[in-house]
C-alpha positions in Angstrom: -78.9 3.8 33.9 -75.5 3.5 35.5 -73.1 6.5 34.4 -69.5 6.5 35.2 -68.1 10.0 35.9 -65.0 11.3 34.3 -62.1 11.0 37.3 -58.9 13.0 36.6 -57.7 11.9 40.0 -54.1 10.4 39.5 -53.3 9.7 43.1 -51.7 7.0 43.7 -51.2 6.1 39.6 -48.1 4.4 38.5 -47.1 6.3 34.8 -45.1 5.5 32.4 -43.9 7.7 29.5 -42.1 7.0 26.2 -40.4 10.0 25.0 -38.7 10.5 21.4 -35.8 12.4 21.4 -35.6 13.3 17.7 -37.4 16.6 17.3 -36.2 17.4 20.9 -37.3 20.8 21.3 -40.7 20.0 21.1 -40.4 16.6 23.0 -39.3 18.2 25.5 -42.3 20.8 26.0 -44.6 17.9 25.0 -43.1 16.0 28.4 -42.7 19.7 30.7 -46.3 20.1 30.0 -47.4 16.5 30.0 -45.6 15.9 33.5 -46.8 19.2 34.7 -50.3 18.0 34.5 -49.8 14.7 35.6 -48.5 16.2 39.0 -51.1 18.6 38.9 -54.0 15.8 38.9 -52.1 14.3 42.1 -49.5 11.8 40.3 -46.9 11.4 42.4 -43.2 12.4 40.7 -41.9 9.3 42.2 -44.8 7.2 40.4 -43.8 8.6 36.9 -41.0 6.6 34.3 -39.4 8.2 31.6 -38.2 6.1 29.2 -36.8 8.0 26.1 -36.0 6.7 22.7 -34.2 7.5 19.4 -37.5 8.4 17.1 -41.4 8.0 16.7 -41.0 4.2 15.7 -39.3 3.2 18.3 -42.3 4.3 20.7 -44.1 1.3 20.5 -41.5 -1.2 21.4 -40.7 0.2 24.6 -44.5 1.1 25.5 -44.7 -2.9 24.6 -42.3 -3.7 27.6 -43.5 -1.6 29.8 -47.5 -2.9 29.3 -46.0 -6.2 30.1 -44.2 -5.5 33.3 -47.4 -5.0 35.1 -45.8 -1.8 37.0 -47.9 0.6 35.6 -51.4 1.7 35.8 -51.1 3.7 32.2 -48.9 5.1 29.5 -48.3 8.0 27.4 -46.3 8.8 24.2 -44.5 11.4 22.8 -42.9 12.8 20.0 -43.0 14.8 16.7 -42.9 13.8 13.1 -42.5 16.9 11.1 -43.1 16.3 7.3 -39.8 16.7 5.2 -39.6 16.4 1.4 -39.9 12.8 1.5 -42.6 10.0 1.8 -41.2 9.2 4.8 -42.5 11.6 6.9 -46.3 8.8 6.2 -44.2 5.7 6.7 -43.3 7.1 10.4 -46.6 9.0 11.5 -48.3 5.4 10.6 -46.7 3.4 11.3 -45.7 4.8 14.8 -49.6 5.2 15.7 -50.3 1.7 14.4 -47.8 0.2 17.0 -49.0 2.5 19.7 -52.7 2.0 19.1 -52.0 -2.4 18.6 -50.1 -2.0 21.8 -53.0 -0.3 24.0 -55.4 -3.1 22.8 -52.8 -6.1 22.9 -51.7 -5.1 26.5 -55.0 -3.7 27.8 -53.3 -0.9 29.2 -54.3 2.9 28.6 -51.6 4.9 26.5 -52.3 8.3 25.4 -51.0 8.9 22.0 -49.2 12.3 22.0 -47.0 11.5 19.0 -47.8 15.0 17.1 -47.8 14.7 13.4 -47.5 18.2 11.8 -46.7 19.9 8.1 -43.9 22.4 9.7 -41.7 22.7 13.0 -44.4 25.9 14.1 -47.2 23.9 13.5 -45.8 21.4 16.8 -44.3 24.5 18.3 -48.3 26.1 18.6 -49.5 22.5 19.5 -46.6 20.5 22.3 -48.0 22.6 25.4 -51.9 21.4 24.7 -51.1 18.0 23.4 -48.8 17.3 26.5 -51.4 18.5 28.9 -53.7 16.4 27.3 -52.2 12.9 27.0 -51.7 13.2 30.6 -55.6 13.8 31.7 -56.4 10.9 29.0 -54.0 8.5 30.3 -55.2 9.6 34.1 -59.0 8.9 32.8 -59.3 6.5 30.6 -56.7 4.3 33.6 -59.7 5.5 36.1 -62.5 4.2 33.6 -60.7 0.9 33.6 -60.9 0.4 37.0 -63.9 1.5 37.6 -65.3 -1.2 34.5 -63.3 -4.1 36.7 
């Protein structure tokens, strides 16, 4: 039986990242950690995009455009929808991960989905460093396992 190895190797990746800007405090940990990482696992800072958008449901739109310029190898999202007192805190964490998630199988392109959904502002506070880190070794991997099934 062939396996194929995990590879977190992100030389040479092209990466581009959709940032919300509402909720900024923890977008912007979510993209100090995410970036952090990326360069860690040998992504160049010259190879990374930063795109950044009003809210969560704008996310998908702009990952959309990106997937079809061909200029990247894979993409990552972030933001935070924090519940408030309204149903609309279910009509934006759905709908924004339903657009990210019909994107990524649509455009055949990787995207990490490091759009944190969380019940208070501590709850994203505790969770932007991991969850940035994270997206950034999926999007490096799963862009790796892609190639490598070519």
């Amino acid at each position: 039986m062939k396996e194929i190895e995990k590879n977190l190797n992100g030389a040479g990746m092209r990466i581009g990242i959709v940032q919300s800007r509402f909720n900024p405090v923890i977008c912007e940990g979510l993209l100090a950690a995410c970036r952090a990482q990326l360069v860690q696992q040998g992504v160049s800072e010259a190879d990374i995009t930063l795109a950044s958008v009003p809210g969560a449901l704008e996310i998908p739109l702009v990952l959309q455009r990106m997937a079809q310029s061909g200029k990247f190898d894979a993409l990552i999202a972030l933001g935070a929808v924090i519940r408030g007192d309204t149903y609309h805190f279910e009509i934006v964490a759905n709908e924004s991960a339903r657009g990210v998630s019909e994107v990524q199988l649509h455009g055949g392109l990787p995207i990490a989905n490091a759009i944190l959904t969380t019940n208070v502002d501590e709850q994203a506070e505790e969770r932007m460093n991991t969850k940035g880190t994270e997206a950034a070794l999926v999007a490096i991997e799963m862009a790796n396992l892609l190639k490598e099934l070519a």
